[in-house]
C-alpha positions as CSV (number, residue, x, y, z in Angstrom):
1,X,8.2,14.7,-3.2
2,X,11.4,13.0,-1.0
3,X,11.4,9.4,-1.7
4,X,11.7,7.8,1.8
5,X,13.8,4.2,1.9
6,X,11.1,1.8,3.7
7,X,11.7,-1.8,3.0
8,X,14.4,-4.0,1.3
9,X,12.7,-5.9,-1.6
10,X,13.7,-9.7,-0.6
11,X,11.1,-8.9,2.2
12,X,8.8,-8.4,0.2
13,X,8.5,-11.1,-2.4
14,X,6.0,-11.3,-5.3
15,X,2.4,-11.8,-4.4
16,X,3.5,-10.6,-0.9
17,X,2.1,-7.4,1.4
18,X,3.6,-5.3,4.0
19,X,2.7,-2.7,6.6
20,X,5.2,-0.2,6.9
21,X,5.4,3.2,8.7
22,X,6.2,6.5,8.5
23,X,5.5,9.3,10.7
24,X,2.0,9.1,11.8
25,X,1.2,7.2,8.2
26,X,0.7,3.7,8.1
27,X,1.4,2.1,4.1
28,X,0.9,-0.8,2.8
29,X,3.8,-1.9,0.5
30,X,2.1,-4.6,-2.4
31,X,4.0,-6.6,-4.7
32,X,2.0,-8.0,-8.1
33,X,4.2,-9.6,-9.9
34,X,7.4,-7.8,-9.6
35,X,5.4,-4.3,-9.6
36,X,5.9,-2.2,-5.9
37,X,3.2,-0.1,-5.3
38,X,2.3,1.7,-2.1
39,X,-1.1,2.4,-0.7
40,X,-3.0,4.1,2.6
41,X,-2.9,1.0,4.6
42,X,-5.9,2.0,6.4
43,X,-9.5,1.4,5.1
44,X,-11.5,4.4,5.2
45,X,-14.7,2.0,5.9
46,X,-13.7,1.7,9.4
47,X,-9.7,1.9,10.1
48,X,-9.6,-1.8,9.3
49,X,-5.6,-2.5,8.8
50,X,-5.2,-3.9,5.4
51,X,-2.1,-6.0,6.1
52,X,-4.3,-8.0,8.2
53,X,-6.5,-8.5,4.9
54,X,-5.9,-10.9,1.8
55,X,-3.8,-9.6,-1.3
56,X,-4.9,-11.3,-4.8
57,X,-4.7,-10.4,-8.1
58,X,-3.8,-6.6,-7.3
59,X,-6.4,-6.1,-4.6
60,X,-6.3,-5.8,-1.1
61,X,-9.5,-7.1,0.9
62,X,-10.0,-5.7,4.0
63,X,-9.7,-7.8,6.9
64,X,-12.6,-6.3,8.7
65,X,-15.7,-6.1,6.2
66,X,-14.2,-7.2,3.3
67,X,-13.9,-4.1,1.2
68,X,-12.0,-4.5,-1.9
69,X,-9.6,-1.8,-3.1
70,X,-7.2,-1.9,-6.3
71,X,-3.5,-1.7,-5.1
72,X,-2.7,0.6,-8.4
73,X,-5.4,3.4,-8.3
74,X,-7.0,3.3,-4.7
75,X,-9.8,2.9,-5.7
76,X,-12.8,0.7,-4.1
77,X,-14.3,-2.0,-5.9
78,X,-17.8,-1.3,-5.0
79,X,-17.8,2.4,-3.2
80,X,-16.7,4.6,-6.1
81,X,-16.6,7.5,-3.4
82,X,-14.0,5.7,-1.4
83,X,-10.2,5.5,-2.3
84,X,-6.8,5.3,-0.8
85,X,-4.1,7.5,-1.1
86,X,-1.6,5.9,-3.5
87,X,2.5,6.5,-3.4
88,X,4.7,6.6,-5.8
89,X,7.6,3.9,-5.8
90,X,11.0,3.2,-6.8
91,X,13.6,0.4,-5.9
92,X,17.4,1.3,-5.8
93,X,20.1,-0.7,-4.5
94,X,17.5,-3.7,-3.7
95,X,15.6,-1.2,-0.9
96,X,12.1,0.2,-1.8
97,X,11.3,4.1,-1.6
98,X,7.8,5.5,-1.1
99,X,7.5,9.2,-2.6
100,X,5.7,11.0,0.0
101,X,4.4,14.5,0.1
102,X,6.0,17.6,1.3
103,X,3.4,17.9,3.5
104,X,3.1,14.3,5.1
105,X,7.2,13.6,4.9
């Protein structure tokens, strides 16, 4: 999977989410206390972006009809059928990398 530089880290300080994207994929970059992680930034409800939403205590709410999802699996707090893709992260040199697959790099 080719780990893709996206952000530096000073912008995105703890408690703190950001939209970033690649290619045709939108990501939301999430920082819980000092841990990166990388989601869809899309809900699949209704294509609501999540940056526009409210980040607490490792979930993202979605700004449009306030669905929940945990930043570290994906997964919905109330629809266990819905998830988001999550993306593996890494910090080096003060810049974060999203892992992305082959097939969406």
């Amino acid at each position: 999977m080719p780990s893709i530089p996206a952000i530096s880290l000073v912008q995105l300080p703890p408690g703190s989410m950001a939209s970033w994207e690649h290619e045709e994929l939108t990501i939301l970059l999430c920082n819980e206390n000092g841990e990166i992680r990388a989601i869809e930034g899309l809900c699949p409800h209704a294509r609501g972006p999540l940056a526009q939403g409210n980040f607490l205590d490792g979930l993202v709410i979605c700004p449009w009809h306030a669905w929940e999802f945990d930043t570290a699996s994906g997964q919905c707090t109330h629809n266990p059928r819905a998830a988001l893709a999550v993306y593996p992260t890494e910090v080096r040199d003060g810049i974060i990398h999203v892992q992305i697959p082959e097939s969406r790099a």
